[in-house]
Phi, psi and omega in degrees: 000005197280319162337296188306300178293322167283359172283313178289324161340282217281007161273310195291322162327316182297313199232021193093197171195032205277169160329293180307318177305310153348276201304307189303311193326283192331287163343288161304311183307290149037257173319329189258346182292334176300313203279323207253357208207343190251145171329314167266160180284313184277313170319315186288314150344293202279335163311295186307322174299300184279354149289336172258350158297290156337313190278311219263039157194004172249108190290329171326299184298327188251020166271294189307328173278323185294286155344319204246292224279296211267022146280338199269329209267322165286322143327309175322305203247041167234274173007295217227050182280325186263025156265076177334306181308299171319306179281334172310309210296302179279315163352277204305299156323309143348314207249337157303323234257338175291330215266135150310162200225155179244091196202152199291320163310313199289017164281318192283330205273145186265352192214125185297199208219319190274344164308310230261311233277274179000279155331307176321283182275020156281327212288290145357080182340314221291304167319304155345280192341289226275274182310001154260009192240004161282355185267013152307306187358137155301323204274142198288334189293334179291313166306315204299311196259336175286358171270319180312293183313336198248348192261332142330340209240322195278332187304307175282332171221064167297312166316281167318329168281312173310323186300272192346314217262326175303316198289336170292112179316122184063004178329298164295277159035272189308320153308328166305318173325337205242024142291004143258019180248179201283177209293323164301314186288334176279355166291322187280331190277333164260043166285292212289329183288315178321287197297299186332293219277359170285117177035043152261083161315337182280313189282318204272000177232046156244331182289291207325314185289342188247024171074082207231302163009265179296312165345289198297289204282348150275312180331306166315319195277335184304310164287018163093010155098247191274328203247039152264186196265222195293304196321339187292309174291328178307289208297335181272335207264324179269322171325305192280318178335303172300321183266341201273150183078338203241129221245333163327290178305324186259338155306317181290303150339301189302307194270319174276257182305335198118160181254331165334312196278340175286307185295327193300303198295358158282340161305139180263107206273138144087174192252020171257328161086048113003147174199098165312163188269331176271359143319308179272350157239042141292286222310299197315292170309343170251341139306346163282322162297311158343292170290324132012282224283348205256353197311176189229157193272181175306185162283339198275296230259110188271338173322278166337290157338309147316294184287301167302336177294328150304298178288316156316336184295303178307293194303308205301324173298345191257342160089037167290007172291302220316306177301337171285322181298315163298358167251347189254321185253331215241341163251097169319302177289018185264166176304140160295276220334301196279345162310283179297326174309305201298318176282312172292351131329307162304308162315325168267342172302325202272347185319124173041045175227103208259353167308312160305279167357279205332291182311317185273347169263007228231344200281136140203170214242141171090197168240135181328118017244018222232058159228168231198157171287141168313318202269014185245358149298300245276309174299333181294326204274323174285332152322310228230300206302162174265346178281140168246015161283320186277350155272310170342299194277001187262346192249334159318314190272308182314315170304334159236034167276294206261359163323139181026034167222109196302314168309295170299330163305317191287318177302333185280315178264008145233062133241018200296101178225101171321141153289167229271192193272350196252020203223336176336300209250349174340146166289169190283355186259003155286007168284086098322254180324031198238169145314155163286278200337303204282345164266014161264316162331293211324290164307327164309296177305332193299099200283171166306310190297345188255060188069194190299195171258346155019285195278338172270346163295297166335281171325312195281324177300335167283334190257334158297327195252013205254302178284319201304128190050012167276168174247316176295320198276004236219286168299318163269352149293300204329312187293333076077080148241121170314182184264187201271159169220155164324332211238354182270342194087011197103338196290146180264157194227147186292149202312310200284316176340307200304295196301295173298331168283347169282346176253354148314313117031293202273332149286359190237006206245157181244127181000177188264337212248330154123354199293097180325137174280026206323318194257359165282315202291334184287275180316329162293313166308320174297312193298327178299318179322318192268005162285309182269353143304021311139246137345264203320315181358129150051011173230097163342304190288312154339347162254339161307299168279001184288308183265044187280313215252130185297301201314327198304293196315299221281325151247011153275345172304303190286338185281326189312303177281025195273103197303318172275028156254160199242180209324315159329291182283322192300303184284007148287340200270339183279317167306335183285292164330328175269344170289325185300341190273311198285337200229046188264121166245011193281185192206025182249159177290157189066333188252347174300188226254314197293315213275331184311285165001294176293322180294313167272009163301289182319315181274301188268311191097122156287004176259342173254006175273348155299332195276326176270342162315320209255001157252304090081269192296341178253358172281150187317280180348339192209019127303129148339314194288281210328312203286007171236007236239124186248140164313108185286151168301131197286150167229154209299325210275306228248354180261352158247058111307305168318298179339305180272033150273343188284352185263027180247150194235334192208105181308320173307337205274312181313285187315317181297312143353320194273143163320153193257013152257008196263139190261158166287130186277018163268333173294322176297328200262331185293300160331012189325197174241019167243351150289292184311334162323282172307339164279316161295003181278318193272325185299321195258352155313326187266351156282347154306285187329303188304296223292330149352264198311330188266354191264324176208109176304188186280147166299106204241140219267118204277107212248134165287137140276147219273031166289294194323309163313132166276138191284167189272158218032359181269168188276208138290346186242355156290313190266346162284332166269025147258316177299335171300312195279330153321306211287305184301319228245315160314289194272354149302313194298335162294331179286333169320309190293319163323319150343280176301321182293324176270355161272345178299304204288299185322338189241004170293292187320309159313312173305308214277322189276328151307324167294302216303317207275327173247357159275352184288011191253204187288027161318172198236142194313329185311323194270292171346287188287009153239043174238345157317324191258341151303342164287301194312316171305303165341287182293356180269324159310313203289317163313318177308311177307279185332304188277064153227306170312311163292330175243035169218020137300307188314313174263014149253025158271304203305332200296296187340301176309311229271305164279020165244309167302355154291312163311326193246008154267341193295300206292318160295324161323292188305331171293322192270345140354277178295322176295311158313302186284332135299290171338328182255023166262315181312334158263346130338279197321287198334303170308322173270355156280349143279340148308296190292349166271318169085021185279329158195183178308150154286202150228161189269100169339277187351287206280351163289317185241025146271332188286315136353296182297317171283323189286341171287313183292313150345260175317332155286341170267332170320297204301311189297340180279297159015270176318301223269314135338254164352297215278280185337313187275342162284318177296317158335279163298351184277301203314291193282013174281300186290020161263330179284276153008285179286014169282307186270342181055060162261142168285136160210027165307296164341308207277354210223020189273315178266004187265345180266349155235021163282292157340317173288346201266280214278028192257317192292308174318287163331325188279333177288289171339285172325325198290000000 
């Protein structure tokens, strides 16, 4: 007893001692002295009766027992097996001494009594021990309450119990057995497996081996399936409990019972499809095991992967689309919870599996003749619905219809047909009869007069997934024209055209009510952004046509600065704008690459078109926690919560409740994490790009003047001396310009140190730290300009070396000119003085010395075509040094200092020489 008493100490510590605590105490000691010390069978019998009637209403009392009571009690039920009543009698007590009491005092107690009693009979194996081998018992009560004690027990010692029950020989075993025992008890024992079996690997793969399998799915079938009560659910909450995580368990499932006895439970019994509220969390739970069975491992676990990618194969061959599709489109009267499960089940059966895609485009919904393709239900639904969990999982399913599958994308997108003029404005219940493609226009085309944009938002979230990484399908939206509108003038107007005006539209426009719509008006402007972000990808013409229309450029410049837009749309609005830069391709002035550049300098400042990338990236959307953030397991606590999502009628209100830490789920659904990639993918191509652009101006198309040219009749040595004088004139005008360049550099400077001097004051680091990495990009150019600068000194030394040897071949050419030409006076003479001796034939003088003359004249225009050459490729290397120079705002007086009288010395000779 010294146990007991020191047990009771540190309880008197705890809770006091007053009189009253006193009396009860007394009281209980009473009672087990009766039960442990007394004499009749029936006196002790009647101790136990008023003892457990006290604990199961006193907490004081049920304090004192726990101190006192479970050695004595336990003695009882080791001892005294063949007095039934008596062990009934301590069970039962037990399990009051366990249960909490709801009483006005246990506000005041800092530790419950049923925690410490708990703690109590946990801490010891052998106890355990002793209450599982009471479930031999013959007697039903004795089992009943020994499920109570051990179910009781998990509330407080869950851990410890689980160790406790592994570490026991048959431990599991015998509870399974009593899931074949009568129906209160297989209820209490799969109560008690349901809790064990949570993230205990171990326990789940000893239920699985004593057959827990087959067990679950008769117990289920026995209650009526779907349209049975809690037991269904219990036994689907341990079924998952048993598949999740666990890749072991759903092979063996797969391969021994099957997936069948799960699809059953999706049939829908009698012809009204009734939906009960514990029906509706049946469903809910056996789409969870579904996903369960279909979810994908990490990246590292290719296994895993491998075993859902096996299993999907499997549910779709047993033809579980048929059911998802009748509970998620066709059946109406169904809960949205289960509407939206069922469809985002579909999205995941089909994710990156393509045998699966085929079959679900391969689906069609109703009956003859009035029938039609799933996916063009699925899109009526995206259209149409009032929910916005239900379109999320209904866009969902589009989203991993066209991942990686380019064949579908194409298909989807030749049906693309407007519809005639008189069907533009048609209500949403005339799509029957339509095309996919031509009911999604259709949701395109859906103007402001016809309500909010809503349905065009929509439309475009789909038609994003439609385009993405395709080119082609990409290329046949472009072509794409709507019917005229009032603001077109008569004109058809282009798909994309459309999409940007609906999202100017949409920022300025207001409720019905006159009220803004800020927060519908918030997910539509992202969702059109990330449509033509999108677009543009990798497609020249698709940026070609963005900027057909001067206004695009002209408001998205305006939306970046739009202080009441919020971080999101402005840094969408900045990927679009770097796209027009990254994926450019014109060559007309203001719309290249050069004029964007210049345009968002000018309007925005590249430190605040940066600034938004980098608010962008730090809003919760585009964390890690949201993109890793998981479905909790539906559970007893947590399913009729769910439920009350089917009472909401106006998705708005719901959306106004919410808090500004609460993410919007179509904003939620828009972030995917293969948007968000891609859009950080796209921020540092497009910081490249600019430092590209600003690194190498545009290039300007290099025009011969026509000073170059020789004029007809001149002579040669007249056009060398106009070309000397064009050339000095030239490099005055640069050294002016050289002038202009270096007080320009002189007052940036003065400027840039004036900024440095008011950001040095309390600016907030983001911006501090990208006017840091624009220096570092600065200084890293300007070395570059430098060693660019060093070599092309270089080759206006070589040019330089490269025109004076030239100069001084003109010049010797011009010498042997003259020698020539005394040789041939020197054969004059000679002839007439052979004439006048009159001694033989002559030869014809003339015709030596024009053929002398032309082969001389040959060689002077080679050489002079030469020279003209050089002066060109020269003239040439001057423009682009003095375009790099006036860039970097370098003195290159040095360098360009000698060329107008290096070039003069062997010109002044000639000339002499002519002369």
């Amino acid at each position: 007893m010294d146990f007991v008493s020191g047990y009771k100490g540190v309880v008197g510590r705890v809770f006091g001692n007053d009189n009253a605590t006193s009396n009860e105490d007394s009281y209980v000691e009473r009672l087990l002295d009766r039960i442990n010390n007394g004499a009749k069978a029936e006196d002790r019998r009647m101790a136990m009766v008023e003892l457990q009637s006290v604990v199961a209403e006193n907490h004081s009392a049920q304090l004192a027992f726990g101190a006192m009571g479970m050695p004595v009690l336990l003695s009882v039920l080791k001892d005294e097996r063949d007095d039934v009543e008596m062990i009934r009698g301590a069970l039962e007590t037990l399990v009051s001494s366990l249960t909490p009491l709801n009483h006005a005092k246990m506000a005041k107690i800092e530790v419950e009594p049923s925690k410490l009693n708990a703690d109590l009979l946990s801490r010891e194996v052998d106890n355990i021990s002793l209450l599982l081998s009471l479930l031999a018992e013959d007697d039903f009560y004795v089992r009943y309450y020994t499920l109570q004690v051990l179910t009781a027990l998990l509330t407080n010692s869950l851990n410890r119990l689980q160790e406790s029950i592994l570490t026991i020989p048959r431990g599991i075993t015998r509870l399974m057995d009593m899931l074949m025992d009568r129906e209160v008890i297989r209820n209490e024992a799969l109560l008690l497996l349901m809790y064990l079996t949570r993230e205990a690997e171990e326990i789940q793969k000893i239920v699985v081996f004593e057959g827990a399998f087959e067990k679950i799915f008769t117990i289920m079938k026995e209650e009526g399936g779907s349209d049975g009560g809690v037991v269904v659910q219990d036994c689907l909450q341990l079924l998952n409990n048993i598949l999740r995580n666990n890749t072991s368990n759903q092979t063996l499932l797969r391969e021994t019972v099957g997936f069948d006895p799960i699809i059953s439970l999706f049939r829908l019994r009698g012809v009204s499809y009734s939906f009960t509220q514990q029906k509706t969390i049946n469903l809910l739970s056996t789409l969870e095991t579904v996903n369960l069975l279909i979810a994908s491992g990490p990246q590292t676990d290719t296994g895993k992967d491998t075993d859902s990618m096996t299993n999907k194969t499997v549910l779709v061959q047993r033809k579980i689309l048929d059911y998802l599709l009748m509970l998620g489109v066709e059946s109406q009267r169904a809960p949205v919870t289960v509407r939206c499960a069922a469809l985002h089940c579909i999205g995941d059966i089909i994710a990156r599996h393509p045998k699966n895609i085929d079959e679900l485009a391969s689906k069609v919904l109703g009956e003859e003749p009035q029938v039609e393709p799933a996916l063009n239900s699925i899109l009526r639904i995206i259209l149409r619905t009032s929910s916005m969990q239900e379109f999320v999982d209904a866009d969902y399913v589009f989203k991993n219809f066209c991942e990686n599958n380019p064949d579908g994308q194409r298909l989807l997108a030749s049906t693309f047909t407007p519809q005639p003029q008189s069907m533009a404005h048609a209500p949403l219940e005339d799509d029957v009869n339509m095309s996919f493609g031509s009911m999604l226009l259709h949701g395109l085309s859906m103007s402001e007069s016809d309500g909010d944009l809503e349905i065009c938002a929509r439309a475009a979230s789909v038609l994003s997934h439609m385009l993405k990484d395709n080119t082609q399908c990409k290329e046949k939206a472009l072509k794409v024209e709507l019917g005229a509108t009032m603001q077109s003038m008569g004109t058809p107007e282009p798909l994309m055209h459309r999409m940007v005006k609906y999202l100017a539209v949409s920022s300025s426009m207001d409720s019905k009510d006159g009220k803004s719509n800020g927060k519908a008006d918030l997910y539509i402007q992202e969702m059109i952004l990330k449509l033509l972000i999108v677009w543009l990808v990798d497609c020249p013409s698709a940026v070609n046509c963005f900027l057909d229309a001067r206004p695009h450029l002209t408001y998205l410049l305006e939306l970046l600065s739009n202080q009441s837009a919020t971080v999101c749309t402005q840094g969408l609005a900045a990927v679009l704008l770097g796209e027009c830069v990254l994926y450019n391709k014109c060559i007309e002035n203001g719309k290249d690459s050069y004029g964007i550049v210049d345009a968002i300098s000018q309007k925005a400042g590249l430190t605040s078109f940066f600034l938004k990338f980098d608010e962008m990236q730090k809003n919760f959307l585009f964390s890690s926690k949201k993109l890793s953030e998981q479905h909790k397991p539906l559970t007893r606590s947590n399913g009729a919560s769910m439920e009350d999502v089917d009472n909401e009628q106006d998705d708005a209100s719901v959306t106004d409740k919410r808090t500004d830490n609460e993410v919007h789920p179509i904003l939620a659904s828009l972030f995917d994490a293969g948007f968000v990639a891609m859009v950080s993918s796209l921020e540092v191509n497009i910081r490249e790009r600019f430092v590209d652009v600003y690194s190498n101006p545009k290039a300007k198309v290099a025009v011969v003047p026509a000073e170059l040219d020789q004029r007809s009749g001149e002579s040669d040595g007249d056009y060398i001396k106009r070309l000397k004088t064009f050339v000095e004139k030239q490099c005055s005008e640069i050294q002016d310009l050289l002038g202009r360049n270096a007080s320009l550099a002189e007052g940036m400077a003065m400027s840039g140190a004036g900024s440095e001097q008011k950001t040095s004051g309390p600016s907030d680091r983001v911006q501090a730290e990208t006017y840091r990495r624009e220096l570092r990009e600065a200084t890293q150019r300007l070395e570059m300009f430098k060693n660019e600068n060093a070599k092309l000194g270089n080759d206006v030394s070589i040019y330089q070396n490269l025109a004076s040897k030239m100069e001084s071949e003109l010049k010797s050419l011009s010498d042997a000119y003259c020698s020539l030409e005394q040789a041939n006076s020197q054969l004059e003479k000679e002839v007439k003085s052979l004439r006048s001796g009159g001694a033989a034939p002559y030869p014809d003088i003339e015709a030596i010395k024009e053929e002398a003359r032309e082969e001389a004249q040959k060689d002077s225009e080679a050489e002079l075509n030469d020279l003209l050459v050089c002066l060109g490729q020269e003239q040439s290397k001057v423009e682009r040094l003095t375009a790099r120079l006036l860039e970097l705002g370098e003195d290159v007086d040095q360098l360009l200092e000698g060329v107008g009288d290096d070039t003069g010395l062997p010109d002044d000779d000639d000339e002499d020489d002519e002369e």
